[in-house]
N, C-alpha and C positions, 0 to 999 in steps of 0.2 A: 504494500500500500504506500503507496506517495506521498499525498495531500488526505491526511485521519479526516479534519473535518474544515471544510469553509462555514465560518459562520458569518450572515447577514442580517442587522436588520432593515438596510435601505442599501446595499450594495456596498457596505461599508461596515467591516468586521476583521475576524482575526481568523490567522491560518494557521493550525496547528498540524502537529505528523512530523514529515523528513523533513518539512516546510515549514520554517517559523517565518509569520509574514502580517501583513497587514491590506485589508482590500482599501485601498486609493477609491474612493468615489469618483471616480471618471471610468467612462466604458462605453461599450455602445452593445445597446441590447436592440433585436426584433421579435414581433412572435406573428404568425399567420397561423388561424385558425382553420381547424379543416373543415370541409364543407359536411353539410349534414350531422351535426356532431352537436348540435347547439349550443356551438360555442363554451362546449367540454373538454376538448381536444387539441393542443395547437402543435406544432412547430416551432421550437425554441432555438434562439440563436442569443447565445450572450460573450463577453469579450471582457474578462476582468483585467485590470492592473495591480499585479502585485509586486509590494514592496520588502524583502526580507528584512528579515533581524541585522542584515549585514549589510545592508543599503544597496543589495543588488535588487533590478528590476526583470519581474518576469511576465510576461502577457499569458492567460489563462482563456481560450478561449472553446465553450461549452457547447454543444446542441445537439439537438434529441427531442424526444415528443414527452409532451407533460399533459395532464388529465387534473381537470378544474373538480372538485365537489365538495360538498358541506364547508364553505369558507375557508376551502385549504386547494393545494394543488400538491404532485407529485408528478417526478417524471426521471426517465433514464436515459443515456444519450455517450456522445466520446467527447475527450478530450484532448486538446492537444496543449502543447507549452509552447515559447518561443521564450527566449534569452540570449544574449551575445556576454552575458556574465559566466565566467569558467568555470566557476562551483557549480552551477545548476545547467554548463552547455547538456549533461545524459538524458536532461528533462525533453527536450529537443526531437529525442530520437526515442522514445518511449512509445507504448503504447497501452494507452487508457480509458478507460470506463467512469461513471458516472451517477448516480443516484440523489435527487434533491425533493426538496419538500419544504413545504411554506403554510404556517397556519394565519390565517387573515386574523383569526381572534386576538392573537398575544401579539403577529408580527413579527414573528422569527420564522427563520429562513435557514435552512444545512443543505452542505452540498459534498458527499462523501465520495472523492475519488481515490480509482482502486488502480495499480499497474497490474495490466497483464501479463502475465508467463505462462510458458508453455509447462506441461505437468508431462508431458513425454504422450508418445503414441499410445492412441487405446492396444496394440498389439506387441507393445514391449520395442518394437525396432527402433534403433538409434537413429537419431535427426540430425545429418552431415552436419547442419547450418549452425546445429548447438552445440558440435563436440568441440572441445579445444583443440588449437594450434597441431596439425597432424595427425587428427581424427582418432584418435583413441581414447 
């Protein structure tokens, strides 16, 4: 796991995990709803700016489909990073997942990303691409 937990309550919170940070209030979010769905269902694209414990900057950017009901929402989606800072260039080349959730009552907001890895073949056979330097 990457990024334990984003927390927001207006896009503007703390990053805890491998990631200690801060979400910057600037970003650029859109959402299009799907059709037939009444306005239950959209298409989320969001675009964080984070700031490390360390004063590096890393762009976090989210989407995925999320599902509106009882004064809350939920949704799951990928993630990617971008950084030109050297401690976090491996965030870059990752690959990650995504699960958030927002309750309108209180106005808290979590967005839990997870890094993927591979767990090996369902059939036991080695994967050239993961062994180490001279395949053994």
């Amino acid at each position: 796991m990457l990024v334990e937990r984003l927390q927001s309550d207006d896009c503007a919170g703390n990053v805890t995990g491998a990631i200690e940070a801060t979400i910057v209030p600037v970003g650029a979010a859109y959402e299009l709803f799907a059709p037939n769905t009444n306005n239950t269902i959209s298409f989320y694209e969001n675009t964080l700016n984070l700031n490390t414990s360390t004063s590096a900057v890393i762009l976090a950017s989210f989407g995925g489909v999320t599902q509106y009901a009882n004064n809350a929402l939920h949704g799951f989606g990928r993630v990617s990073f971008t950084t030109r800072e050297e401690e976090y260039l491996y965030t870059n080349y990752g690959s990650y997942v995504a699960e958030w959730a927002a309750d309108f009552n209180t106005g808290t907001a979590v967005i839990d990303v997870f890094k993927l890895a591979s767990g090996g073949r369902v059939d036991g056979a080695p994967i050239p691409a993961l062994l180490p330097p001279g395949g053994s």
